[in-house]
Every structure is written in C-alpha cells, then in structure tokens.
C-alpha positions as CSV (number, residue, x, y, z in Angstrom):
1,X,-43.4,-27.5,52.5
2,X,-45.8,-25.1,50.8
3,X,-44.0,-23.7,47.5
4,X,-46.0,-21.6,44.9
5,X,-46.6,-24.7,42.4
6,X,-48.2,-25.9,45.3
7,X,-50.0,-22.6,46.2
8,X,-51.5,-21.8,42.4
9,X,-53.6,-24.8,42.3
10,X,-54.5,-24.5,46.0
11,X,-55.9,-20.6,45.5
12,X,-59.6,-20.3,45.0
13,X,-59.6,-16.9,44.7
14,X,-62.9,-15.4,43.0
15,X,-64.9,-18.7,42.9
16,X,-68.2,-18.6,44.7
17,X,-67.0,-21.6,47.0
18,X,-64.2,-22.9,47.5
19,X,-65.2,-26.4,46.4
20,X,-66.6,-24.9,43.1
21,X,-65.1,-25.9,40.2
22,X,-63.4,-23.2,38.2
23,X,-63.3,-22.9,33.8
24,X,-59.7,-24.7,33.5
25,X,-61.1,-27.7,35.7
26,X,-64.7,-28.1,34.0
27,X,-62.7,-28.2,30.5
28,X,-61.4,-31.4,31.6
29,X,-64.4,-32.9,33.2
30,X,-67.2,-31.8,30.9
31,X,-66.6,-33.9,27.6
32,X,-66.2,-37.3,30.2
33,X,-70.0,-36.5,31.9
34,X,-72.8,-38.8,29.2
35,X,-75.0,-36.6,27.6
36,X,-78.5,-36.7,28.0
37,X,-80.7,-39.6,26.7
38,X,-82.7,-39.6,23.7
39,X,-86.6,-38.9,23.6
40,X,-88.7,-36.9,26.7
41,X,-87.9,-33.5,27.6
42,X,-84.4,-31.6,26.9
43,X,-82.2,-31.9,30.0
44,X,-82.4,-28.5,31.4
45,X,-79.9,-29.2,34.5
46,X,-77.1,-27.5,34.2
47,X,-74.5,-30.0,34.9
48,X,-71.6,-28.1,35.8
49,X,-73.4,-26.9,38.8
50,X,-74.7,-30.3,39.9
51,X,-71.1,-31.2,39.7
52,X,-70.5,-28.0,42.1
53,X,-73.0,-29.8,44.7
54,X,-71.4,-33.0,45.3
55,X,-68.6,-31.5,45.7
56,X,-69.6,-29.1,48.2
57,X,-70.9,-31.9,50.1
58,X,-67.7,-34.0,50.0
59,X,-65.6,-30.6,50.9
60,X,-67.8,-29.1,53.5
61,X,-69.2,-32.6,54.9
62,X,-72.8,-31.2,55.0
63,X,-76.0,-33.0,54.5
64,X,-77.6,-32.9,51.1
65,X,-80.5,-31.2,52.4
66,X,-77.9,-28.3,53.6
67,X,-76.5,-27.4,50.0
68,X,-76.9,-23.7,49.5
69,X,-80.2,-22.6,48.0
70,X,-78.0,-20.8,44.5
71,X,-76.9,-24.4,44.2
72,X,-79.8,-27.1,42.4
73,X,-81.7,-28.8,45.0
74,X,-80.9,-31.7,47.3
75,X,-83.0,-34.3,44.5
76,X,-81.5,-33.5,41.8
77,X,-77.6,-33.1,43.2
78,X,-78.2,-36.7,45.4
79,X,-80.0,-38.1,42.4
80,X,-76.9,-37.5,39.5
81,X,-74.4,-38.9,42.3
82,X,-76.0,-41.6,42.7
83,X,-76.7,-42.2,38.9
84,X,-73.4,-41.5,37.9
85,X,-71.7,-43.9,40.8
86,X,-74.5,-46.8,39.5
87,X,-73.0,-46.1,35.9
88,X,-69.8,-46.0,36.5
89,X,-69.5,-42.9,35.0
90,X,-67.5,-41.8,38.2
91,X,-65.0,-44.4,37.7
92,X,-64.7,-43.4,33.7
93,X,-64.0,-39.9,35.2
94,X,-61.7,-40.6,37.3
95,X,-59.7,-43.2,35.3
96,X,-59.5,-40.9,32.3
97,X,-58.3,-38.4,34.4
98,X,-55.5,-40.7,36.5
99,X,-53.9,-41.7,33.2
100,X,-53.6,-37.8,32.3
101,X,-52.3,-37.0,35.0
102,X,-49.8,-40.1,35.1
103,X,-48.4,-38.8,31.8
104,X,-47.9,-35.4,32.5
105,X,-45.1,-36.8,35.4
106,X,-43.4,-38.7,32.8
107,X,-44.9,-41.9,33.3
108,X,-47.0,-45.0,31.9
109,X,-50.4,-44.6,31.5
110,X,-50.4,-48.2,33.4
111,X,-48.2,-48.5,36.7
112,X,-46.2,-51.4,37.2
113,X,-45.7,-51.4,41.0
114,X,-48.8,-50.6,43.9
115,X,-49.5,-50.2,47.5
116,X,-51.8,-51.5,49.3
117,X,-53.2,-49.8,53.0
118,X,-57.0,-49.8,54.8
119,X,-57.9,-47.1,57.0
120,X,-60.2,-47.4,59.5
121,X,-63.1,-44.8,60.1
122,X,-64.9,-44.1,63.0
123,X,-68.8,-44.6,61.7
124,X,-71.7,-41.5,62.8
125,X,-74.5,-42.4,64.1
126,X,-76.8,-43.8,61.7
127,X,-81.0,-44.2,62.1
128,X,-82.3,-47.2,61.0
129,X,-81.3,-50.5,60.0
130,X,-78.0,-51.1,57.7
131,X,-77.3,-52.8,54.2
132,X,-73.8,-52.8,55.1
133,X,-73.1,-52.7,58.8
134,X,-70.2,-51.4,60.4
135,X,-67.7,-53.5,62.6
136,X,-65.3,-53.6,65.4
137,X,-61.7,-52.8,64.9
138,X,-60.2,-54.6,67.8
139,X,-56.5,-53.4,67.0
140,X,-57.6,-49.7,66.8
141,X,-60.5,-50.0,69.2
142,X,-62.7,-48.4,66.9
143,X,-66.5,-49.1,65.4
144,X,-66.8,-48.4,61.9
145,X,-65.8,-49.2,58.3
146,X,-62.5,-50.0,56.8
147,X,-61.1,-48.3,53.6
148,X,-58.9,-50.4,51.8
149,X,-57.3,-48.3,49.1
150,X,-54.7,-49.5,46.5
151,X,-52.0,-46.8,45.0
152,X,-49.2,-46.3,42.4
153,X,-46.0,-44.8,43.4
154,X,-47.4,-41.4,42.7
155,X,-50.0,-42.2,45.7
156,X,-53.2,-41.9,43.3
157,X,-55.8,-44.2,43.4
158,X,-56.2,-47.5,41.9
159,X,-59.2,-49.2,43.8
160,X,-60.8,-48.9,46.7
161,X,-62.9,-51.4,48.3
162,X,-65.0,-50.5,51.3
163,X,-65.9,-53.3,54.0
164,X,-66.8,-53.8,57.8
165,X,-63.7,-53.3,60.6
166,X,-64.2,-56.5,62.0
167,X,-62.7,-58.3,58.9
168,X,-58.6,-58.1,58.9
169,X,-56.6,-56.7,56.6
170,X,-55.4,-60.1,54.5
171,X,-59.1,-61.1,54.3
172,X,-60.3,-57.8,52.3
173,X,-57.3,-57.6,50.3
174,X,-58.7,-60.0,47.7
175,X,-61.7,-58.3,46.3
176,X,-59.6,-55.1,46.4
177,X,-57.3,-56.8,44.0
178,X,-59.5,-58.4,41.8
179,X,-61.2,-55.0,41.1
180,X,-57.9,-53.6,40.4
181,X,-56.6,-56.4,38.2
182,X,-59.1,-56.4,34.6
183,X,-57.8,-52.3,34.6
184,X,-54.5,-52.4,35.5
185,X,-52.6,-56.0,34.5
186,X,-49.2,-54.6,33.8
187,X,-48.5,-54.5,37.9
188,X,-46.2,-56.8,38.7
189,X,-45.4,-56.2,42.9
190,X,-47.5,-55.0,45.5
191,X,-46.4,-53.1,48.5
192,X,-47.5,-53.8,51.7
193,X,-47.4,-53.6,56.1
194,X,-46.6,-56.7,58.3
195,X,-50.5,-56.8,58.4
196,X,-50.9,-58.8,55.3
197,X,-47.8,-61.2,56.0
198,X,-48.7,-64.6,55.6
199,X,-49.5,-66.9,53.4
200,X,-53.1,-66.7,52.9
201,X,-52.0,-63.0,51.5
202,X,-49.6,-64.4,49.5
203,X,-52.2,-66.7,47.6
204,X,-54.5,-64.0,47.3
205,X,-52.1,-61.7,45.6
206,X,-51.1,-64.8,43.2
207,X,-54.4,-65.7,42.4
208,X,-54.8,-62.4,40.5
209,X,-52.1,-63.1,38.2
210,X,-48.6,-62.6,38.5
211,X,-48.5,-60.3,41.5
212,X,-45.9,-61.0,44.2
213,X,-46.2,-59.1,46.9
214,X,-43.5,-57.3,49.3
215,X,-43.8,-56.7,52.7
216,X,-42.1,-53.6,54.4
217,X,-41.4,-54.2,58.5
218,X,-41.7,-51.7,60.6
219,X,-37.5,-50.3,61.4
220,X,-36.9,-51.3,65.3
221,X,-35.6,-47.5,66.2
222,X,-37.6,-45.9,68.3
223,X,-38.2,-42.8,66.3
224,X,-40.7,-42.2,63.3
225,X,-38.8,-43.1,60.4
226,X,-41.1,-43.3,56.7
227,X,-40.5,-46.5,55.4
228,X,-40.2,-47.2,51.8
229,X,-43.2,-47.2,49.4
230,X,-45.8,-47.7,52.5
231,X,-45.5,-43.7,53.8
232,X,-46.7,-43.0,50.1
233,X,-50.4,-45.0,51.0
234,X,-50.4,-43.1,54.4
235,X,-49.9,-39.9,52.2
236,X,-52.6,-40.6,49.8
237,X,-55.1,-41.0,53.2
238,X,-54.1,-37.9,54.6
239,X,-55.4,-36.7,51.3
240,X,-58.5,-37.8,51.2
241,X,-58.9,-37.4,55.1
242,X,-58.8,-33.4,54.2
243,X,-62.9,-34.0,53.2
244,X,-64.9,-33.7,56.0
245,X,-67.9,-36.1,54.5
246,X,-64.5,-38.6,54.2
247,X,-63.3,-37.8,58.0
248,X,-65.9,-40.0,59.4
249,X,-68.2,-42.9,58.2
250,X,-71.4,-40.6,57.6
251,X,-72.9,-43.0,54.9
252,X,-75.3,-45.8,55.1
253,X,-73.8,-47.4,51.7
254,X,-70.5,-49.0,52.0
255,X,-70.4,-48.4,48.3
256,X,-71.0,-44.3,48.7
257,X,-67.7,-44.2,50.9
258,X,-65.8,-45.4,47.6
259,X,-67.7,-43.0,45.3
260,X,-66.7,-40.4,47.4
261,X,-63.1,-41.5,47.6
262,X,-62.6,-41.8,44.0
263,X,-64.6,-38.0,43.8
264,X,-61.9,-36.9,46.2
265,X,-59.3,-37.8,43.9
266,X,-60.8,-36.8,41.3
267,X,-60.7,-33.3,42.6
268,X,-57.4,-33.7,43.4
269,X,-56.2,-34.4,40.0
270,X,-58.2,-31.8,38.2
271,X,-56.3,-28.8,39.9
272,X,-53.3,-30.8,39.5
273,X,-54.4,-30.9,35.4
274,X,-55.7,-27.5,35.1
C-alpha cells in the first residue's frame, strides 16, 4: 500500500527525467565518485550528468546510442560505467551507501542474518559470439542467465553473482558467498528455498566460515502464503525487475548484469537517504 512516505521519495516532479538525479541525491553520491587523475588535461565532464546517463539507460532500458542528445554522448556515458564497474568504484558506492541506509533503520552497519535467491532471466538476442554464454533453465524452461542475489533482512543487497541457467542453484551458491564473506563476516545464518537443500549446499555455506544455513519449505496449503525470510529475496527482485535494461538479459557481459544490479540499488537507496 502506497502511503505518502512512500509517495515523497517516489515524486520526480520538476526533474528533466525521471531517472535524473535530483540536489538531495547527488549530495550523497558526489564525494564517493574518484576525482580526476593527476597530469593531462582538466576533466571537463561534468560528472553528475554522466551519472544521469547510466541511469537513464538502466530506468528506460534503452541502448547507449539512444541517450538523449542534452545528455553527454554514448562514449563518454558507456566509457565511466564501465570504468567505474572495473574500479570498483560502483561497489564503494553502493556499500557506503547500504551501511547509511542500514543505520538510519536502527540497525548494524553489518547484518548478521542473509538470504539467498537466483532469478532467472530470459536473455535478448545477442549478435556475435559470447564471453559468457547463456544457458538453459530446464525447471523454468527458459534460455538465459541466472541472478543469484544475497540480502539482509531489510531485502538490500549483499552480492550478486551472475552465471549461466544451466548451472543449479547449489552449484552457484559458492562463489556468491565467497564474494560476500571478506565484507560482511559478522553473518551467522543464511536463508534459503528447498533448492539449495543438500549437503553439497551445506558444505559450501560452511566452507565460508561459520555460516549455517536454513532452509524454508514451501507450506502444503494450496494457497499463496509468504513464507518467512524467503518472500523478503522475492521482494528485493521485484525491485530490481522495475528497470527495464534489468527485465531481460540485454547484456553481452555477465559481469554488466551485476553492475547494473548493484546501480539499481543504489538508486534505490539514495531516494530512500535523501
């Protein structure tokens, strides 16, 4: 249900687009993006508006040789995205910004409990040949790439590993985990569906460190009923779903998908902040 705290960070009202970015928001952001290096001429990008780009691309879905014309040009908005996904300075961004928003609700800046979840995505057609090729999903009949995303209670993002649908759930759970593990140690259970039962999951979660991990069945009723802690997952998907360059697999890189993802919620948590 749609209340007015809701509503306020949702209106867009006198912004060029809707995607843009407005003062509150680039406050946030703007002392987190590296300055320019040393030596050569004086950056003169303006930075906020390349920011504007990408995320007009991940809001709209469009190509990058679509962006508006009052927006800087498809090199220069493709070429920071890329930089700043091959620096990490995405994942600085959004990190920062996930432990801000963690303790304005009152909690740890480290969570102590996670869920795990993949989503599968049908992939676009695609010219050429592929780095990372897509895969069959034989249990939702689908051709594409799988998501696997790992949450806090709050549903925002922890890691996000991105891998061919052919490989199953407890399979791509490891590297997922073992991205999330050096950043976040103080988790001490993981949250998960019957797909990772087992005890090859089981291994994987322990090799990590003192994880344990908890599966949640599915209730035998016959009705939609959310289940503890897993619904929360399925909510933070829905989230990043609302993108249109996330509601397919549009990318060639299996590593762009999860730039995009964590620039989703990025943009999520800076109208939540501002």
């Amino acid at each position: 249900m749609w209340k007015p705290e809701h509503r306020r960070p949702a209106n867009r009202t006198g912004l060029r687009y809707p995607s843009d970015m407005s003062d509150a928001e680039w406050a946030l952001v703007a002392p987190l993006i590296p300055p320019a290096k040393r030596g050569g001429r004086k950056r003169t990008v303006d930075v906020r508006e390349v920011l504007n780009g990408i995320f007009y691309v991940l809001w709209t879905g469009c190509q990058w040789q679509a962006l508006p014309k009052d927006l800087p040009p498809k090199s220069t908005v493709h070429g920071y995205f890329d930089l700043w996904d091959w620096d990490g300075t995405l994942e600085r961004i959004h990190h920062a910004l996930y432990v801000r928003e963690r303790e304005r609700q009152g909690r740890e800046a480290s969570p102590s409990a996670a869920i795990v979840d993949s989503q599968t995505a049908r992939g676009a057609f695609k010219r050429g040949l592929s780095i990372d090729p897509a895969g069959y999903d034989a249990g939702k009949k689908t051709k594409g790439r799988k998501r696997h995303v790992l949450v806090d209670t709050l549903g925002l993002l922890l890691s996000v590993f991105v891998h061919s649908a052919d490989i199953q759930d407890r399979d791509g759970v490891l590297p997922l985990l073992r991205r999330a593990r050096p950043r976040f140690p103080f988790i001490e259970r993981v949250f998960a569906d019957a797909g990772y039962a087992g005890e090859k999951t089981a291994k994987a979660v322990a090799a990590t460190g003192a994880w344990a991990i908890q599966i949640v069945k599915r209730t035998d009723r016959h009705r939609f009923v959310p289940l503890p802690k897993r619904w929360i997952v399925e909510r933070t998907l829905a989230w990043i779903s609302h993108n249109r360059r996330l509601a397919r697999d549009f990318e060639r890189y299996a590593r762009t998908v999860a730039a995009f993802m964590r620039l989703a919620m990025i943009r999520l948590m800076l109208r939540r902040l501002a």
